[in-house]
N, C-alpha and C positions, 0 to 999 in steps of 0.2 A: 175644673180645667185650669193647668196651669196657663199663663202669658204667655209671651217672649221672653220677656225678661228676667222671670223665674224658671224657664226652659233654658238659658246658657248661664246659669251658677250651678246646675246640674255637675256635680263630678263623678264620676267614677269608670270604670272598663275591668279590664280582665289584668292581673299582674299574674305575670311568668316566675313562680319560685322555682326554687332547685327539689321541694318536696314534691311540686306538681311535677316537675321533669321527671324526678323518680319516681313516681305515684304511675303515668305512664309508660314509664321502661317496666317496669315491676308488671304491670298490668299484660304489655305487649309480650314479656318472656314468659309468663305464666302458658301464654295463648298457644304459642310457638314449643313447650314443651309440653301438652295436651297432646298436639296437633303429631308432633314427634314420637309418642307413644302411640298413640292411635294407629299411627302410620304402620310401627312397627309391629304392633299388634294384628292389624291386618294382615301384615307380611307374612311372620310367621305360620297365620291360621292358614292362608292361600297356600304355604309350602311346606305344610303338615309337617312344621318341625315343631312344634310345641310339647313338652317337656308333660308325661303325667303324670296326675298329680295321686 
């Protein structure tokens, strides 16, 4: 078990990079063009315009 005393020389937390910022923009547009094809995907089958193959 640590003290006190050796419990506030503790450092450390979380740093905000610009790689993590893009690591979740990347991640969140990924989601969002999924979700956009999917969509459209469905669209088309419900309105039997889909193209044979």
């Amino acid at each position: 078990m640590l003290d006190k005393q050796e419990l506030l020389q503790i450092v450390g937390g979380i740093n905000i990079t610009g790689s993590l910022i893009n690591s979740i923009y990347r991640g969140i547009s990924v989601i969002m063009d999924v979700g956009r094809s999917l969509g459209s995907a469905i669209r088309r089958a419900i309105g039997r315009s889909m193209c044979p193959i």
